[in-house]
KEKE-3310 file (N, C-alpha, C; in steps of 0.2 Angstrom, whole numbers, plus 5000, padded with zeros to 4 digits):
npx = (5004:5009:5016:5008:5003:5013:5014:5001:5004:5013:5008:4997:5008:5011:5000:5004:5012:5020:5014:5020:5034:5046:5046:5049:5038:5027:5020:5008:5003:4994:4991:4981:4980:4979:4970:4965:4968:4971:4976:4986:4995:5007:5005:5009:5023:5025:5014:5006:5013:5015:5013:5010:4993:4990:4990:4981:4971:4970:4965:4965:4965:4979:4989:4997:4999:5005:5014:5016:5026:5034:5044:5060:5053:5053:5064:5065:5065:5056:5046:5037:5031:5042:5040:5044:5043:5028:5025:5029:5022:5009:5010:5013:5017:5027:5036:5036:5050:5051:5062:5077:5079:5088:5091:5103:5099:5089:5093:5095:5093:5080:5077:5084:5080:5066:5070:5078:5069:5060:5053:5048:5058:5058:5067:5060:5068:5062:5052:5061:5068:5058:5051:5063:5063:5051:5054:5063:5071:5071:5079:5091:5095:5096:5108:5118:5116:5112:5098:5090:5093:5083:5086:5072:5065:5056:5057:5060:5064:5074:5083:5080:5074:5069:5064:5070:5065:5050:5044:5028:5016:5016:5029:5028:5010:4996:4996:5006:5010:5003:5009:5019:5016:5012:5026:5029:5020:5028:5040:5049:5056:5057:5066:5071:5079:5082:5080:5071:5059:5060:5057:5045:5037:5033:5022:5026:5020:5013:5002:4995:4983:4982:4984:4997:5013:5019:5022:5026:5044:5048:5061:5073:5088:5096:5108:5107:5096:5086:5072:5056:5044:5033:5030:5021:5028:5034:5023:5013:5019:5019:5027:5034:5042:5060:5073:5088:5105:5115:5131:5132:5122:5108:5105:5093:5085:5084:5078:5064:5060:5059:5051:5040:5037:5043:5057:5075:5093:5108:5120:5136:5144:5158:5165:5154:5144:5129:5127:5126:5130:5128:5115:5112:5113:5109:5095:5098:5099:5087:5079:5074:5069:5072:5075:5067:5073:5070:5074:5082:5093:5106:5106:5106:5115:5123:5121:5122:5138:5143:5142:5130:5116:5108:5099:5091:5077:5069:5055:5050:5042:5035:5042:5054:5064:5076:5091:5104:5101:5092:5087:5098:5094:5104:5116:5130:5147:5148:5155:5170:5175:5171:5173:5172:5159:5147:5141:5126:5116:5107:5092:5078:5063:5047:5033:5022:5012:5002:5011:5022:5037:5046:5061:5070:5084:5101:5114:5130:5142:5155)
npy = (4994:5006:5009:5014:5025:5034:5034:5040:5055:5058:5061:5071:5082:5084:5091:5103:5109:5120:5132:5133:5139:5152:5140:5120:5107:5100:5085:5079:5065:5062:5046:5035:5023:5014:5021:5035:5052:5065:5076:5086:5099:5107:5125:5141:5152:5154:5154:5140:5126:5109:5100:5107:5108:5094:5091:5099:5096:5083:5086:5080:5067:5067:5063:5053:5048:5041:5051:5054:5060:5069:5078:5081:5088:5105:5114:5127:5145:5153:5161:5155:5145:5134:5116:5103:5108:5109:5095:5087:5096:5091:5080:5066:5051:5045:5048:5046:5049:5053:5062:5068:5087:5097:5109:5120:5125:5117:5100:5089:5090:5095:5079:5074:5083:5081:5065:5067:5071:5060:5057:5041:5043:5037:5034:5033:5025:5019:5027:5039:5043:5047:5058:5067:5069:5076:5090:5094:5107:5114:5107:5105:5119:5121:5113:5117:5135:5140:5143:5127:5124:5120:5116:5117:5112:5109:5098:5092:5074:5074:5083:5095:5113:5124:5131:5137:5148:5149:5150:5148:5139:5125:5112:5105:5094:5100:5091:5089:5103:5109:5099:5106:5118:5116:5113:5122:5130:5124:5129:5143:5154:5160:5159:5167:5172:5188:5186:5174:5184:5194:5186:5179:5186:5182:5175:5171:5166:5158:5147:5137:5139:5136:5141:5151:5153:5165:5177:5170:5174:5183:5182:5190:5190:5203:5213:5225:5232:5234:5228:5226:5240:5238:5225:5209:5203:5217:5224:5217:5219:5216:5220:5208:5203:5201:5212:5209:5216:5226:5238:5245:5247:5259:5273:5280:5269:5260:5265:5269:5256:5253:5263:5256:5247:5234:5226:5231:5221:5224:5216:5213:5204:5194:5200:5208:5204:5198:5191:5175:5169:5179:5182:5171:5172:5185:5179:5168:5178:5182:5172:5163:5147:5138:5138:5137:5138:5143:5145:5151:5142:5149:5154:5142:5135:5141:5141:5129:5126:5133:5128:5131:5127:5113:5101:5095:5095:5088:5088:5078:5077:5070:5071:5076:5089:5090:5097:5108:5123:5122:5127:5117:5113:5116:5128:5140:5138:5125:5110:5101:5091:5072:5067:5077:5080:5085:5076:5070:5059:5050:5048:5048:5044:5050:5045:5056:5059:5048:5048:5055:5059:5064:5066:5066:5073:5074:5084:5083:5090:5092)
npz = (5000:5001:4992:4984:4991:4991:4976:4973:4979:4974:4960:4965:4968:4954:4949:4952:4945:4935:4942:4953:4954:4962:4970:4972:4965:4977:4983:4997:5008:5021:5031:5041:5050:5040:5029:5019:5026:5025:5012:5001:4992:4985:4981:4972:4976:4992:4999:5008:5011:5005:5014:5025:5022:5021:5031:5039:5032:5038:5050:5070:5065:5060:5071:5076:5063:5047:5036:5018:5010:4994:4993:5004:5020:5024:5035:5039:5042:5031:5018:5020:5038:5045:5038:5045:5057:5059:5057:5069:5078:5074:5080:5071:5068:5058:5042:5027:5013:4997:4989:4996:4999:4990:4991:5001:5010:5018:5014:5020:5034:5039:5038:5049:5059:5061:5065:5079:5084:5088:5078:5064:5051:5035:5018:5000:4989:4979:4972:4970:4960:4951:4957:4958:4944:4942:4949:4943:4936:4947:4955:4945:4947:4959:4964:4953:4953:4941:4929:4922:4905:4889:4873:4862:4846:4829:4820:4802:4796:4792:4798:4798:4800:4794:4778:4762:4757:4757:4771:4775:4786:4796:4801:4812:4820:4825:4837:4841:4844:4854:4866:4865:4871:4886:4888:4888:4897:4910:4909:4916:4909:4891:4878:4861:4845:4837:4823:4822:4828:4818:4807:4810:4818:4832:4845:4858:4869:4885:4878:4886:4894:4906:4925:4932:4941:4939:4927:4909:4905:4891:4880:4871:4860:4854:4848:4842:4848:4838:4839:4830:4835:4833:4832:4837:4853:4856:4858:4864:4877:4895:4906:4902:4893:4890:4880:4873:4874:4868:4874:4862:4854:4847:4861:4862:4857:4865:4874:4869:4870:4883:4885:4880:4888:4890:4895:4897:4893:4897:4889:4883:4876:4865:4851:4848:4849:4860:4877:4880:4893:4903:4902:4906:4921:4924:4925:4935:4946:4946:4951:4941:4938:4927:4909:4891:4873:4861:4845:4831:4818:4824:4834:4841:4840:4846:4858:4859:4858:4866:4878:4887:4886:4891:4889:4877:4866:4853:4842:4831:4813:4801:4788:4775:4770:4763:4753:4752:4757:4767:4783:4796:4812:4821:4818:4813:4813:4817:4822:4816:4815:4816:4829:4836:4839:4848:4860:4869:4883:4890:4884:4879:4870:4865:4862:4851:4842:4829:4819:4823:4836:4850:4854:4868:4876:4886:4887:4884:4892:4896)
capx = (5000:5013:5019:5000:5001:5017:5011:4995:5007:5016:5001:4996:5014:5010:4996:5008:5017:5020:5011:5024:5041:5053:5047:5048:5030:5024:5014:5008:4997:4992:4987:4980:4976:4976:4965:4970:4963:4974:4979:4989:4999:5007:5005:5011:5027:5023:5007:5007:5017:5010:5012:5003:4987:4989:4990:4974:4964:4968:4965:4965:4967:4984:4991:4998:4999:5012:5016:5021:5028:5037:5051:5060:5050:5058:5066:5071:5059:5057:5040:5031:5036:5046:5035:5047:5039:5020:5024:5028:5016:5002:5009:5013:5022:5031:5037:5041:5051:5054:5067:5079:5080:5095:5092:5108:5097:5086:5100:5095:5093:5073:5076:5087:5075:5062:5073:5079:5061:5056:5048:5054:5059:5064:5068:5058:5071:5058:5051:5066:5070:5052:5050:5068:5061:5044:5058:5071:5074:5072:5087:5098:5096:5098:5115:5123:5115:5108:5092:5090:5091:5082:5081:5066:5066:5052:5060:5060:5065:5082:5085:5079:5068:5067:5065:5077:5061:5042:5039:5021:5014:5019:5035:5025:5005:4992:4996:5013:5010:4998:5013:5026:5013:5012:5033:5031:5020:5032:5044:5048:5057:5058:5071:5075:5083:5079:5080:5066:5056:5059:5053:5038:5032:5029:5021:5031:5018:5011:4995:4990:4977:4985:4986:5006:5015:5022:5020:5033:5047:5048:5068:5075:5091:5097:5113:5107:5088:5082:5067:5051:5041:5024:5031:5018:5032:5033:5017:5011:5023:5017:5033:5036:5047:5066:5077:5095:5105:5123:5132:5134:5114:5107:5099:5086:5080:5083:5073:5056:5060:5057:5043:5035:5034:5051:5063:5081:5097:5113:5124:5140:5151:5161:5162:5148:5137:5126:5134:5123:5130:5125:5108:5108:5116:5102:5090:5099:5098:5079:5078:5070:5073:5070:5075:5065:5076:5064:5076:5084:5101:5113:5104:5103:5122:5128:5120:5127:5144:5146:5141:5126:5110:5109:5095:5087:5068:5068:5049:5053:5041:5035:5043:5059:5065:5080:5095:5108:5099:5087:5092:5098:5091:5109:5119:5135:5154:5149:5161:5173:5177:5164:5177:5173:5153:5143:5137:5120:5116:5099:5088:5072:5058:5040:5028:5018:5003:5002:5018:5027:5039:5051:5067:5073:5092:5102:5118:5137:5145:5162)
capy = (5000:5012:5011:5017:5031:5039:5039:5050:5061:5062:5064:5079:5086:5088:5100:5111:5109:5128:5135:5135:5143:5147:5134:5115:5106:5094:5084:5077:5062:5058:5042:5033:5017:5011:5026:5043:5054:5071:5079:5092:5099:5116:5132:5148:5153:5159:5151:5134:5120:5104:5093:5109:5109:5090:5092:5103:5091:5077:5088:5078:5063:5065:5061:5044:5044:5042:5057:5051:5066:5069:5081:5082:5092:5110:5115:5134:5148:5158:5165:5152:5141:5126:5108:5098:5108:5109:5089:5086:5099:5087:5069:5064:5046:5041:5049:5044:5055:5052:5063:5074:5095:5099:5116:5120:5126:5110:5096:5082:5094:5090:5073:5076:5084:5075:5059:5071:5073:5054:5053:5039:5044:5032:5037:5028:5024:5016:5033:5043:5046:5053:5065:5072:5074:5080:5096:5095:5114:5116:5100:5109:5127:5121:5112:5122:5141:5144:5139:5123:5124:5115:5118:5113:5114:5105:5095:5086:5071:5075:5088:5103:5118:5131:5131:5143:5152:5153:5144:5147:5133:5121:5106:5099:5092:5102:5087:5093:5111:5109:5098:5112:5124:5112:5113:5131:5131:5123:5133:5151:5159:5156:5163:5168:5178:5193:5183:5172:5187:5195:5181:5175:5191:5178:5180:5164:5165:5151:5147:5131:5141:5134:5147:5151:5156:5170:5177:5166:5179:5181:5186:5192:5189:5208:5216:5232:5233:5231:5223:5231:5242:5237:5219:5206:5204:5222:5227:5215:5219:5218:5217:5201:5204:5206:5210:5209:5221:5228:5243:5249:5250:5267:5274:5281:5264:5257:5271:5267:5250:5253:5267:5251:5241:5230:5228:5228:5222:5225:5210:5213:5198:5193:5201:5212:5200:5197:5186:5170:5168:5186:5180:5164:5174:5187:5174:5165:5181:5183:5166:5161:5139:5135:5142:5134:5142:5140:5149:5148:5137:5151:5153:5136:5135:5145:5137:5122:5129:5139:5123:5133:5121:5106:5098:5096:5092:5089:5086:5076:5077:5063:5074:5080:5093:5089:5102:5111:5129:5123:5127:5114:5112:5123:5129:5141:5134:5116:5105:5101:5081:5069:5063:5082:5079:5086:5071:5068:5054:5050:5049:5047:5043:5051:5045:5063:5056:5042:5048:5061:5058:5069:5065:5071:5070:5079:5087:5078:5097:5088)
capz = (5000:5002:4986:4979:4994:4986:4970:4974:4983:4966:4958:4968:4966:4947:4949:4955:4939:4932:4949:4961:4955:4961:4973:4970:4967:4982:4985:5003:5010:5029:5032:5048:5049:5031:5026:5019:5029:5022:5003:5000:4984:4984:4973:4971:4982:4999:5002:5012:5008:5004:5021:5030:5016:5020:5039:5038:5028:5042:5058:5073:5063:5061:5077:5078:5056:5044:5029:5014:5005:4991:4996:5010:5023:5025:5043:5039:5042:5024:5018:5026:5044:5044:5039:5050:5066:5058:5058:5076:5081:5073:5080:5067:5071:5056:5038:5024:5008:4992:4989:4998:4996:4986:4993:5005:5019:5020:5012:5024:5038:5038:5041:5055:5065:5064:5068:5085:5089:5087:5070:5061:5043:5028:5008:4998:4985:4973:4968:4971:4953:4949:4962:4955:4936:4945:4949:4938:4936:4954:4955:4943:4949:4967:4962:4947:4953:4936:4927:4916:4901:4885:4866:4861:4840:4829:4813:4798:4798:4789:4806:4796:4803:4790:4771:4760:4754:4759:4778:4777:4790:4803:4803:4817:4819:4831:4844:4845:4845:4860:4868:4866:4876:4890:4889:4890:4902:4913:4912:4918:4903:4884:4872:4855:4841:4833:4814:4823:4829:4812:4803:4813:4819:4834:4854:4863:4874:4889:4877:4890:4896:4914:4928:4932:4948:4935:4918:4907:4905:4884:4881:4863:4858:4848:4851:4841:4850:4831:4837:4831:4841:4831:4834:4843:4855:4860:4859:4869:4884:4898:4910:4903:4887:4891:4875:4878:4868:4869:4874:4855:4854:4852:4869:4860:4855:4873:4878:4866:4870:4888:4886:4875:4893:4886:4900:4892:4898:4892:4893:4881:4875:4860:4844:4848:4851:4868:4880:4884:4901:4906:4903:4914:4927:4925:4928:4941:4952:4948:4951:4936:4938:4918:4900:4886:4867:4853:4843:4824:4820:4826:4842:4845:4840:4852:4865:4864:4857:4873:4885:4889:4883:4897:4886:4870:4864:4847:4841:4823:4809:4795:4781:4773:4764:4758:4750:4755:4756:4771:4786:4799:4818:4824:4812:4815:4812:4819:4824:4811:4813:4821:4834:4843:4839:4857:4864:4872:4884:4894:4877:4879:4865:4868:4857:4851:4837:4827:4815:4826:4842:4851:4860:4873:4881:4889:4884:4890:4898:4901)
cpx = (5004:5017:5012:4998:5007:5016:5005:4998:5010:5013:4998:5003:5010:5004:5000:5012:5017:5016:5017:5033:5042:5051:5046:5041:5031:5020:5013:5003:4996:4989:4987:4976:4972:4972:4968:4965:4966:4978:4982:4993:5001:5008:5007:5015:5023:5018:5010:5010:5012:5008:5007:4997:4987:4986:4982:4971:4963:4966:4968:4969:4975:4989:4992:4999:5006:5010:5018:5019:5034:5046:5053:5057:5055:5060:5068:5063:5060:5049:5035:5035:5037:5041:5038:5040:5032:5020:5022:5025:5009:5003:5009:5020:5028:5030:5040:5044:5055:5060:5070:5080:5086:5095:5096:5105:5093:5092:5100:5092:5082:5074:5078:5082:5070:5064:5074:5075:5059:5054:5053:5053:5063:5063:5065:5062:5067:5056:5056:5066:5062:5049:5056:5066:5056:5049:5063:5074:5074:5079:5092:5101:5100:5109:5118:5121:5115:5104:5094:5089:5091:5081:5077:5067:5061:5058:5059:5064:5075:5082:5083:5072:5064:5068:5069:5070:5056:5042:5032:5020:5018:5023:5028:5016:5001:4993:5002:5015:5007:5002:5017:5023:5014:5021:5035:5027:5021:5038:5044:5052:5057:5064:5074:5079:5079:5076:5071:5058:5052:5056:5047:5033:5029:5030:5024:5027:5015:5003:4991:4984:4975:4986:4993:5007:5016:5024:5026:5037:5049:5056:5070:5081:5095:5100:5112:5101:5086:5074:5061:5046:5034:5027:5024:5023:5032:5026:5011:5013:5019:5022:5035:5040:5053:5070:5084:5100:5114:5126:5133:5126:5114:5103:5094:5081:5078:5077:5065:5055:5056:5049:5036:5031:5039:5055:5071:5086:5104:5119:5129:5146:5155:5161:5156:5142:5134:5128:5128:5122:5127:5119:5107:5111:5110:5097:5090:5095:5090:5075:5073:5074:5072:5069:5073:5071:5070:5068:5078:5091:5105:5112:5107:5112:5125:5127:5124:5134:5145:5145:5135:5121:5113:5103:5092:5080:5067:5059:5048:5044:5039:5039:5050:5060:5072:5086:5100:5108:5096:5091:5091:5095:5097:5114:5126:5141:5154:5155:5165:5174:5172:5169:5175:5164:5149:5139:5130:5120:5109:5095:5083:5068:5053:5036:5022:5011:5008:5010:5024:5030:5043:5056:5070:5079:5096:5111:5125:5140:5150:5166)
cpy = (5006:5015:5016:5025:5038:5041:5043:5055:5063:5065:5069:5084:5089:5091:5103:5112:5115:5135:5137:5139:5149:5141:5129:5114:5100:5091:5080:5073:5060:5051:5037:5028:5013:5016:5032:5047:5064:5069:5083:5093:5107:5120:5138:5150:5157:5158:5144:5130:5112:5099:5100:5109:5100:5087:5093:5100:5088:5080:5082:5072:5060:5066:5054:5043:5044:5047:5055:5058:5067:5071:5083:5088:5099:5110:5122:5138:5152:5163:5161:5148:5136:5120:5104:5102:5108:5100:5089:5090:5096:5080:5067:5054:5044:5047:5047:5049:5052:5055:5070:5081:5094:5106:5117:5123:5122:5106:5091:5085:5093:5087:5074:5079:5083:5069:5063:5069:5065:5053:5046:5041:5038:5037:5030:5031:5023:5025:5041:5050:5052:5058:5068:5075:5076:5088:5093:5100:5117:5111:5104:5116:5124:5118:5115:5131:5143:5139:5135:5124:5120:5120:5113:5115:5108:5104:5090:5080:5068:5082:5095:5107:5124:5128:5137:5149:5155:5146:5147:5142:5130:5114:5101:5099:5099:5100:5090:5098:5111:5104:5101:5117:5121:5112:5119:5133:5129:5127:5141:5155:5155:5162:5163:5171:5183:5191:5180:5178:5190:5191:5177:5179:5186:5183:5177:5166:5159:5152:5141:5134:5138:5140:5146:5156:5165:5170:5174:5176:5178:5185:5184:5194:5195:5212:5224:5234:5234:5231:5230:5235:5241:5227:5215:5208:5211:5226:5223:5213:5221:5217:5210:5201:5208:5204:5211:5212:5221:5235:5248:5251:5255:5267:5277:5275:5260:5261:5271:5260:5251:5257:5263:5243:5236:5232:5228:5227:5221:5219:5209:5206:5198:5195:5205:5211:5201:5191:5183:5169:5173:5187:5177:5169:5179:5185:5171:5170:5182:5175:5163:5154:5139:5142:5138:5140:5140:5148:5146:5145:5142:5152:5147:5134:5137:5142:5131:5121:5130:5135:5127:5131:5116:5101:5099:5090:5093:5087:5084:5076:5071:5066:5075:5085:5095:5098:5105:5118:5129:5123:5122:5115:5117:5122:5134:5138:5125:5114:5103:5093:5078:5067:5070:5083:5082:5080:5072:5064:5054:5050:5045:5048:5045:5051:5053:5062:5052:5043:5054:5059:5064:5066:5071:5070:5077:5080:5086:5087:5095:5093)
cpz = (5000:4997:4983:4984:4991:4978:4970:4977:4977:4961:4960:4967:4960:4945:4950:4950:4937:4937:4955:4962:4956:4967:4969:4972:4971:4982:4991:5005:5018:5029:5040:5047:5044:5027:5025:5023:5028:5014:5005:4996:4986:4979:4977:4979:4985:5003:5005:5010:5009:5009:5027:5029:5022:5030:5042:5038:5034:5050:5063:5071:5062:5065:5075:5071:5052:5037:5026:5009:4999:4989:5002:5015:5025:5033:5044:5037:5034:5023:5022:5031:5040:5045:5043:5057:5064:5060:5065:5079:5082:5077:5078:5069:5066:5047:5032:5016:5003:4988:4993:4996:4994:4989:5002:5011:5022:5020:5018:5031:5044:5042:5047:5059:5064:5066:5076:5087:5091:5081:5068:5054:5039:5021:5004:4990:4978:4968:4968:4964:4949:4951:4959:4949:4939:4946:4946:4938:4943:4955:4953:4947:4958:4968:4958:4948:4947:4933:4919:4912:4895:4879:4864:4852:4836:4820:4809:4799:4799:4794:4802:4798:4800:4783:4769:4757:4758:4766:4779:4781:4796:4800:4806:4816:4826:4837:4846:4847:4852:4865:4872:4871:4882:4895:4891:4896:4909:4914:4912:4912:4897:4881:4865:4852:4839:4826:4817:4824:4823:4806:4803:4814:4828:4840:4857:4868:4878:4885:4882:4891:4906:4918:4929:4937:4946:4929:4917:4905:4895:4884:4874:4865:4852:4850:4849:4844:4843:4830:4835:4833:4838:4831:4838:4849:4860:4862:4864:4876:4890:4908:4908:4898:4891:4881:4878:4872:4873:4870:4867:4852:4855:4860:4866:4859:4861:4874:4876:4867:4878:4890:4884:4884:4892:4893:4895:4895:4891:4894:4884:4879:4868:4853:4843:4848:4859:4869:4883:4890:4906:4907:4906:4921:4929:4928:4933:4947:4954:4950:4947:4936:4930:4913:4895:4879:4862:4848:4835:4827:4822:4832:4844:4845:4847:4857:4869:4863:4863:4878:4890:4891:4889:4892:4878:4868:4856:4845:4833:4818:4803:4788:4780:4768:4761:4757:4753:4758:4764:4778:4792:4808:4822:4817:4815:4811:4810:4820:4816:4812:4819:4826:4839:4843:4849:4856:4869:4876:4889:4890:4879:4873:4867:4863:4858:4848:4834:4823:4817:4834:4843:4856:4862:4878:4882:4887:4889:4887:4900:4900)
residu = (UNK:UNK:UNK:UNK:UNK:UNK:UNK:UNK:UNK:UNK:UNK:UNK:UNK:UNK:UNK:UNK:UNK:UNK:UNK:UNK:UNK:UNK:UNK:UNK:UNK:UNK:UNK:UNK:UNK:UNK:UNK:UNK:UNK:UNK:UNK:UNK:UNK:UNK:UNK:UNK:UNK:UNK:UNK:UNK:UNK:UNK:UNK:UNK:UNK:UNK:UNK:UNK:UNK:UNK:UNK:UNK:UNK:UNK:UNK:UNK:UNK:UNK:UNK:UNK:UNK:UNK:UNK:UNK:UNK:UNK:UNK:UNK:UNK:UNK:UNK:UNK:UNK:UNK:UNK:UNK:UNK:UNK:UNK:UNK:UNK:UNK:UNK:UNK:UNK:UNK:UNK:UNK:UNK:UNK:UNK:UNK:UNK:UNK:UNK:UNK:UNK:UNK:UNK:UNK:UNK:UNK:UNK:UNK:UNK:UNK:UNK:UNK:UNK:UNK:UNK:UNK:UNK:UNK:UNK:UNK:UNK:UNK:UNK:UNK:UNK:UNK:UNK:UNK:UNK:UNK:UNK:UNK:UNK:UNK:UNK:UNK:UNK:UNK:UNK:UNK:UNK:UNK:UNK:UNK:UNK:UNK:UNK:UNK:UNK:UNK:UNK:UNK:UNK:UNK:UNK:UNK:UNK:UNK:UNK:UNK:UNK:UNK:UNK:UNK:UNK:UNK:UNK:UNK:UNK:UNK:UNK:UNK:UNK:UNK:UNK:UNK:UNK:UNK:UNK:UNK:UNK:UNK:UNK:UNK:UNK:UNK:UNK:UNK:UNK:UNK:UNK:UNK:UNK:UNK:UNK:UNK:UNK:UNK:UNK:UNK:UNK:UNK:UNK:UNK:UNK:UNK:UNK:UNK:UNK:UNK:UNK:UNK:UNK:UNK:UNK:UNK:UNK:UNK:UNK:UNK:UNK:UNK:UNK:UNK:UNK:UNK:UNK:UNK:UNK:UNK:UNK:UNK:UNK:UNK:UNK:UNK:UNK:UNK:UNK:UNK:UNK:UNK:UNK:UNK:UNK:UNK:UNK:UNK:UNK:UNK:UNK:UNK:UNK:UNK:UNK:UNK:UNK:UNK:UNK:UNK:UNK:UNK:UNK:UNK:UNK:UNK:UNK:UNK:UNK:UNK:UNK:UNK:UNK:UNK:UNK:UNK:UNK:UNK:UNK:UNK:UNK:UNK:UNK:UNK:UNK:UNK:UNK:UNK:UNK:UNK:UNK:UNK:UNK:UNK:UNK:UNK:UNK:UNK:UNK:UNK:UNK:UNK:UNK:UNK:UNK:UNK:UNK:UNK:UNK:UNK:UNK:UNK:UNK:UNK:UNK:UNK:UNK:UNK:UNK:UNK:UNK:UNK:UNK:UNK:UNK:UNK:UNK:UNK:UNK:UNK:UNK:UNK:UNK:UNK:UNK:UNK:UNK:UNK:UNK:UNK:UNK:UNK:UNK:UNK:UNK:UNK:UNK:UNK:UNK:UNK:UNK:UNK:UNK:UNK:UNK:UNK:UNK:UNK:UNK:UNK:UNK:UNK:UNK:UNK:UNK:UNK)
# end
């Protein structure tokens, strides 16, 4: 039975899926005497965490019960108090946790006090690893101090994402499309290029129709602010648009950029281009866990050129199109001999509709 209590626990974590950043989603069960008798999931930072919610449901009930929660229970006051003392406040006799905080001011610490006080706590190994992908971008950010990041790109089948002419339409299916939202709204930012921009005219916005802890953050990739101020894009800023520009930009552009509702930053690197890393750092500080790219091949180059990209989502296509003109999934220099090839490993297959899948693996950073 305790295996079928941890997965409803996990199950209720993923409601909180795109609700809870920068916090990780939870989810929490009471049980007493073979019956649930407490739920709980958490949403939106600062509000309760998911073993208080669950605590609540069980009132009196849980006294003498066992929690099975999915991440380790915090111990450190922040926006809200520490679930370790809410536990042993309720009598709670026994816990168990699917995986420990990676956050350096929990980091076992949890356990630790509740075993002090008498709980018993165990790690429930089985489900370890799914509570972890359940926060992945919470996992990375808390060990690497900056936000994960995925290119997600939709392609033919011979890896191509643009034609040399007319892309009227869609590479991928409505199933896919309606996927990619679902990806977006998981995560807290997205990012392109200007070429993209100027070529799409697009809004990269969360269409799930899912409510969100906070607006996705939309960031454009253009060392001269270029972008258009009758753009989607800018014109439908509404603090959630940053473009990222370079000290050689005019300030007047900055300046309409900004009066447009466009935040802008300037983040300076090589060649007079914008500096990737200036970006993740940006974000780390505002703690933004997750960067989707939905960008063209030189964006997506850069990325993983510069050991930026930690993952890739490709979403393949029944079709080809062939030529030397069309352009590849990343493009730039590329590697020169297959022996210096960027590696992958962790590859996963996810059936999308009947004739479309996407893989998803994660990018060797050695």
């Amino acid at each position: 039975m305790s295996d079928l209590y941890m997965k409803e626990a996990l199950q209720l974590a993923g409601q909180g899926r795109g609700r809870t950043s920068p916090n990780p989603a939870v989810g929490a069960i009471v049980v007493e005497k073979g019956k649930i008798v407490g739920r709980g999931f958490h949403t939106w930072a600062g509000r309760d965490h998911a073993e208080i919610i669950a605590l609540r449901d069980a009132g009196e009930q849980a006294r003498g019960a066992t929690v099975y929660v999915t991440l380790e229970p915090c111990c450190h006051h922040g926006r809200t108090g520490p679930c370790s003392e809410a536990i042993l406040a309720a009598g709670v006799r026994e816990v168990v946790v699917a995986s420990q905080d990676p956050n350096p001011l929990v980091g076992g610490k949890g356990i630790v006090r509740l075993r002090e006080a008498g709980v018993t706590v165990s790690l429930d190994e089985t489900h370890r690893g799914e509570a972890e992908r359940l926060n992945e971008p919470f996992f990375h950010f808390m060990k690497s101090g900056r936000p994960l990041v995925t290119i997600k790109a939709a392609l033919t089948l011979d890896g191509k994402i643009a034609a040399p002419q007319d892309n009227v339409g869609w590479i991928t299916s409505a199933v896919a499309r309606a996927d990619v939202q679902l990806v977006r709204h998981y995560s807290d930012a997205i990012l392109t290029g200007l070429g993209t921009v100027l070529e799409d005219d697009c809004l990269l916005t969360d269409r799930s129709g899912r409510e969100r802890a906070r607006a996705l953050l939309r960031i454009v990739l253009d060392s001269q602010l270029r972008i258009p101020l009758q753009s989607k894009m800018v014109t439908s800023a509404a603090g959630d648009v940053l473009v990222v520009g370079t000290s050689a930009a005019s300030p007047e552009r900055r300046k309409a950029l900004e009066n447009a509702g466009v935040q802008v930053l300037i983040a300076d690197g090589p060649g007079g281009r914008t500096d990737p890393r200036k970006v993740l750092e940006y974000l780390a500080r505002q703690r933004y866990l997750s960067l989707m790219v939905e960008a063209g091949a030189k964006v997506n180059w850069s990325m993983l050129d510069g050991h930026f990209a930690d993952k890739v989502l490709f979403y393949y296509a029944p079709k080809i199109l062939g030529g030397l003109e069309s352009l590849p999934v990343a493009g730039g220099k590329g590697r020169l001999r297959r022996m210096d090839a960027i590696l992958l490993e962790r590859l996963t297959l996810h059936p999308i509709s009947k004739d479309e899948f996407a893989v998803e693996a994660f990018v060797v950073n050695s």
